[in-house]
C-alpha positions in Angstrom: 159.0 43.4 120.9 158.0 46.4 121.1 154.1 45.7 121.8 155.5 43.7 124.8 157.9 46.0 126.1 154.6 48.7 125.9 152.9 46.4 127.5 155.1 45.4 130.4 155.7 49.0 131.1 151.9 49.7 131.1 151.6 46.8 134.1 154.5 47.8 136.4 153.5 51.5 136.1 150.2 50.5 137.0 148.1 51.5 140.7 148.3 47.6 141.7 152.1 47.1 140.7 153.0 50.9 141.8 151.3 50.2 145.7 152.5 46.1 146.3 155.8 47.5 144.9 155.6 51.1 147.5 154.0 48.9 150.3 157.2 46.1 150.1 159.6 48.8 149.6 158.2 50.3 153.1 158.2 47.7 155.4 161.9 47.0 153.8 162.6 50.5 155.0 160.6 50.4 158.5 162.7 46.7 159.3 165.7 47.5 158.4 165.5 50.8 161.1 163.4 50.1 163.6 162.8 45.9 163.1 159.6 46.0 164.5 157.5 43.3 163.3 154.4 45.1 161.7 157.1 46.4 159.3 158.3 42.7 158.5 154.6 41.9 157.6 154.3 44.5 155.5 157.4 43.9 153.4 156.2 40.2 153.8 152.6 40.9 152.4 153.7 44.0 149.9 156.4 41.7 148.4 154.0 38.5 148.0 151.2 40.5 146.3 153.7 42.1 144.1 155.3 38.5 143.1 151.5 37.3 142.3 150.6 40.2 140.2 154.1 40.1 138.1 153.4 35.9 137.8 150.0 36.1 136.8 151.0 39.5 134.2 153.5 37.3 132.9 150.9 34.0 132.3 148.7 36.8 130.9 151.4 38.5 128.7 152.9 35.2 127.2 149.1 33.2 126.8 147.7 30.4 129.1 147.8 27.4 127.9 144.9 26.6 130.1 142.7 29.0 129.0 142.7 28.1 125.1 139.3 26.3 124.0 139.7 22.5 124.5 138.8 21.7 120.9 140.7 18.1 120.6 137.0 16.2 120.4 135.9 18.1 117.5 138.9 17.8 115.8 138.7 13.7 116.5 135.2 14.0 114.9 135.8 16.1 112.3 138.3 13.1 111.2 136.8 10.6 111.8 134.1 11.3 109.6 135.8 12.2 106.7 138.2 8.6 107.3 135.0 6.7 106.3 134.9 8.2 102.8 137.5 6.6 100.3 140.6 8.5 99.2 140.5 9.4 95.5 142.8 7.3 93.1 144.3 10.5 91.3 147.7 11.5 93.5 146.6 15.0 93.0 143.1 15.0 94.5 144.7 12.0 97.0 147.4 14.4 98.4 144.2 17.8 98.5 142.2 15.5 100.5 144.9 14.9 103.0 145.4 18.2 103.2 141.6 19.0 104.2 141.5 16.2 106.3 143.7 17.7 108.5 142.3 21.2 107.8 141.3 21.8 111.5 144.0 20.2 113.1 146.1 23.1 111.7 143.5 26.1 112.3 143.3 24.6 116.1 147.0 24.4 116.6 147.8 27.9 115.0 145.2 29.2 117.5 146.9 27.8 120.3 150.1 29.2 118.8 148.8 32.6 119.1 147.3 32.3 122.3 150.2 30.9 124.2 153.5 31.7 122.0 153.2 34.2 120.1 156.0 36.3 121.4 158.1 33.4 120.0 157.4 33.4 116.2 158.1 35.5 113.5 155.7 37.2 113.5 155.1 41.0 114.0 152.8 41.3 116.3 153.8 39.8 119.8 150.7 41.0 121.8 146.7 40.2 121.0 144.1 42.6 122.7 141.6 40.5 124.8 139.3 42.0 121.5 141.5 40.2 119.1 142.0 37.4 121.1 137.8 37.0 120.7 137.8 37.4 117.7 139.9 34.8 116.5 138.5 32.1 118.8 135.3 33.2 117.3 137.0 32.4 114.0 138.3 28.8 115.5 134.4 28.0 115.9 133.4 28.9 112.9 135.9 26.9 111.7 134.7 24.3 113.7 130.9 24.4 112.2 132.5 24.7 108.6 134.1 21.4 109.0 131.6 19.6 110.3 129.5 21.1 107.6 132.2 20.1 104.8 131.7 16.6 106.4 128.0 16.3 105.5 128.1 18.0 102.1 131.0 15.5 101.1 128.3 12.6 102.6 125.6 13.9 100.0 127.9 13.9 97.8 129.2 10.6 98.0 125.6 9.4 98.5 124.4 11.0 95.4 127.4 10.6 92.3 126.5 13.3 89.9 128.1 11.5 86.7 125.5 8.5 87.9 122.5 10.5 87.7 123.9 12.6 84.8 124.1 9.0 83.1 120.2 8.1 84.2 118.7 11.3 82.9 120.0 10.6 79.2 119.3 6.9 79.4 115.2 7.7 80.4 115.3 10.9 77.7 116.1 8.1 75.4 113.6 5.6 76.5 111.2 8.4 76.3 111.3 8.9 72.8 110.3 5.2 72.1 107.0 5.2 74.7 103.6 5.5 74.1 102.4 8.9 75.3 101.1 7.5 78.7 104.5 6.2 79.2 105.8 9.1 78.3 104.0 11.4 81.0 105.0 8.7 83.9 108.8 9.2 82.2 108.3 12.9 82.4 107.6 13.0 85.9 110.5 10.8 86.8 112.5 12.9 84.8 111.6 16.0 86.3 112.2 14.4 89.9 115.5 13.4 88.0 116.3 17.1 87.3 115.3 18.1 90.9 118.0 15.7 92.2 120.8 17.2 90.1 119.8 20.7 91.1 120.2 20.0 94.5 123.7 18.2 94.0 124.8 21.4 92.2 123.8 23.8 95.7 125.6 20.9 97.7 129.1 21.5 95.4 128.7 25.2 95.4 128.1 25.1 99.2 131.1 22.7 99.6 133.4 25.1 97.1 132.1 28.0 99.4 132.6 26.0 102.5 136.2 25.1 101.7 137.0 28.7 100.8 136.0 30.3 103.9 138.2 27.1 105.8 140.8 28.5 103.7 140.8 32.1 104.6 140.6 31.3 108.3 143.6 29.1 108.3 145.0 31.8 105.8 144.5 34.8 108.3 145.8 32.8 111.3 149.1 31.9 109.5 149.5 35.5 109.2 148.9 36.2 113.0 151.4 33.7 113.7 154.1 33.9 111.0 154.1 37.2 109.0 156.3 39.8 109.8 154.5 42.4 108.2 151.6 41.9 110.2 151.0 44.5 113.1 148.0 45.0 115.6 146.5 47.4 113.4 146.5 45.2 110.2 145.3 42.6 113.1 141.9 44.2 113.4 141.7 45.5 110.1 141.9 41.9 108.3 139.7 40.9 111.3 137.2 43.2 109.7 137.8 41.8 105.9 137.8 38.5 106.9 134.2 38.8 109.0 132.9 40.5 105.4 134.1 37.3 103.8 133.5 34.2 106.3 129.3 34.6 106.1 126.9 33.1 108.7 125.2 30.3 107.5 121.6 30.6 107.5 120.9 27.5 108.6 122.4 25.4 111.4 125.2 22.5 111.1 121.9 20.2 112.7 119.1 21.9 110.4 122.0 21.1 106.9 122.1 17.7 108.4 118.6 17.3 108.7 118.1 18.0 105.3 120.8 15.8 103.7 119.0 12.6 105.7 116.0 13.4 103.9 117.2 13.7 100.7 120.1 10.1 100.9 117.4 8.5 103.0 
């Protein structure tokens, strides 16, 4: 409340507000006692560009819903790719997965929350800079990537059980044993080819870990924006600042990650 009220008084105090206000409150002054009508114009024209500035202040002040980023396609995507993967039978993991199906749906909607109702929730900061504002669509993309991201990981994943392969390595170590030694060098380079495979599944569930940590903390930080009382514009920018340290840029793009897991499921 009080960020808004600062604010409101920083607009009507201001050289626009302050001149449409004076030039209105003149040509009020100049018809009432002489009625000419250069005076009515100017109370006409003074008034008018006072009423714009105060409507489009106010659309500013409260958020435009027009102006948040149109993210519903992504979102569809996101879900849709994830919908062709089975649930898992456990309740636990069925219920987790649910929940990070619908990860982005929630980030998008707590951003449009904050950009066009914020006033309205609990929390105690009623008032984003333009700055902050940035930054936490800039957050809303990443998010964005990250899914999409999570999407193809869980894909090579899928593609590529671990306990399967873990299962194949002991089986040829144990055929190995009873080759001849040219059989034997054939096994070993299957085997190390083997070993390669599981490597790479072990970066893909570190990087889908990682992946679903830094979904997590975006989500996390929004909440707060929208919902925590303690919050004010000064923690704003200061878990902005955290949060960049902690979110990393990916080295490589969503398309290059992508690339990569064709090769490797074929």
């Amino acid at each position: 409340m009080v960020d808004r009220l600062r604010y409101w008084g920083e607009q009507l105090t201001s050289i626009k507000s302050l001149v449409s206000a004076g030039a209105a409150a003149a040509g009020l002054v100049g018809w009432a006692t002489t009625h000419h009508p250069a005076f009515g114009w100017l109370m006409l024209a003074g008034g008018g560009v006072w009423t714009a500035l105060m409507y489009y202040l106010g659309a500013a002040g409260r958020g435009n819903a027009s102006l948040v980023p149109q993210r519903g396609d992504a979102v569809r995507e996101v879900e849709r790719a994830l919908k062709r993967y089975p649930m898992p039978r456990d309740e636990d993991d069925r219920a987790q997965w649910l929940q990070r199906e619908t990860q982005l749906r929630r980030i998008v909607e707590l951003e449009k929350l904050i950009f066009t109702d914020l006033p309205a929730t609990s929390s105690g900061v009623s008032l984003l800079s333009p700055e902050q504002q940035l930054e936490v669509s800039e957050f809303v993309d990443q998010a964005v990537e990250l899914s999409r991201r999570r999407g193809l990981l869980i894909r090579a994943l899928m593609a590529n059980p671990r306990g399967q392969l873990e299962d194949e390595l002991r089986r040829l170590i144990r055929r190995r044993q009873e080759q001849s030694e040219r059989v034997r060098d054939e096994l070993d380079e299957l085997i190390a080819l083997k070993r390669e495979q599981a490597e790479r599944i072990e970066r893909w569930m570190e990087d889908l870990r990682l992946t679903e940590i830094n979904l997590d903390q975006i989500e996390t930080f929004l909440r707060a924006v929208a919902y925590d009382q303690a919050v004010t514009p000064t923690t704003v920018s200061e878990r902005i600042g955290r949060l960049k340290t902690r979110v990393q840029a990916r080295k490589e793009s969503v398309e290059e990650l992508e690339r990569r897991i064709n090769e490797a499921v074929g």
